[in-house]
Structure formats: C-alpha cells, structure tokens
N, C-alpha and C positions, 0 to 999 in steps of 0.2 A: 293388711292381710295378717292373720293370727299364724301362730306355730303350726296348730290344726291345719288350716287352710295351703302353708306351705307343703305340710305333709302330703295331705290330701291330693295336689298338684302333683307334686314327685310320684305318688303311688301309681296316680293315672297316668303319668307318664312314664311310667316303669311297665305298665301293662299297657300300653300303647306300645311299647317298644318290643312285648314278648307274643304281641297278634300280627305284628311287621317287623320280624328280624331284621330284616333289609337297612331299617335306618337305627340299628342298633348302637351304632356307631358316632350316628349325627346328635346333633345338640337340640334339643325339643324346649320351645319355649310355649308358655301360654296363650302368648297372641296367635300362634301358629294354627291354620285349617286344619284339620286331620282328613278333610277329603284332599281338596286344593294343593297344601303343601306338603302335608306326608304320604300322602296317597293312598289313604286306606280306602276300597271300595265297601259295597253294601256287605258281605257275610266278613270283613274284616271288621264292620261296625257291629257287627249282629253277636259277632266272640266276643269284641269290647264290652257289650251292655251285657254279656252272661258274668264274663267275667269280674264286671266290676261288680254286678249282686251278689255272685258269690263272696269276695272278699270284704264288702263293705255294709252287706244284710243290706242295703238300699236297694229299691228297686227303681234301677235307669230306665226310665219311658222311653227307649230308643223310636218310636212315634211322633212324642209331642216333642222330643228335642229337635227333631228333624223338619216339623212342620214350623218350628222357629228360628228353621237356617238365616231366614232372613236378617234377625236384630241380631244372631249371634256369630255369622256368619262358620259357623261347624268348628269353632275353636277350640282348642283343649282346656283353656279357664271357663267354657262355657259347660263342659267337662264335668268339670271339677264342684263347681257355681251347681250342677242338678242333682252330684251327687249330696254335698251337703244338707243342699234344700231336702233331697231325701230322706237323709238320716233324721232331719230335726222334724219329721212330717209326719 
C-alpha cells in the first residue's frame, strides 16, 4: 500500500469516526465492517458518501458499493479501495 493509500485509509477513518462519535475512542482498522462491526446504519452511510465527496471531489457510489457487500463485505479498505478508484476515474 502507497503513503497515498495509507493516507487515504486514515482520512476515511477519521470521517468514519466524526458520522459515529460513539467509537471515537475505539481503534478502527481496515478489515473492519463499518455496518457489522462499527455500526453505522443507512443515513450514517449516506453522511459518509456526502462527506467523503466533499473532502476528496470523488464521487462515492454509495449504491454500487452496497450492491457489492457481498465480495467486500462493507469494510473500510473497501472504503478507501472506491474512493481511490474515484479519484483516478
């Protein structure tokens, strides 16, 4: 993984952590669901894809990422992994 991509990780999980105060605290890793194990429900997902546009001019498909819970099971590297793919798109 690039410096970029480390960045990238931390940013989204820094704005993971200001749509759910709650685990402001806990230790968020990549592998981690953001439904499953941090608990963000749907208008917690729906702030994350605002916010991440805003911050990163990408536009998050909060749509097509959802309809590929399957292969990625809603993780934050899966996160990270659409916003990239945005930016270079």
């Amino acid at each position: 993984m690039t410096t970029a991509s480390h960045a990238t990780l931390d940013e989204i999980i820094e704005l993971i952590k200001e749509v759910k105060p709650g685990i402001a605290d806990q230790a968020v890793t990549a592998d981690q669901s953001v439904v499953e194990d941090l608990g963000l429900d749907s208008l917690d997902l729906l702030q994350l894809s605002r916010r991440i546009t805003r911050q990163f001019g990408a536009d998050f498909d909060l749509d097509s990422w959802n309809a590929e819970a399957d292969d990625h099971h809603r993780s934050v590297a899966s996160i990270a992994a659409a916003v990239a793919a945005g930016k270079h798109a």
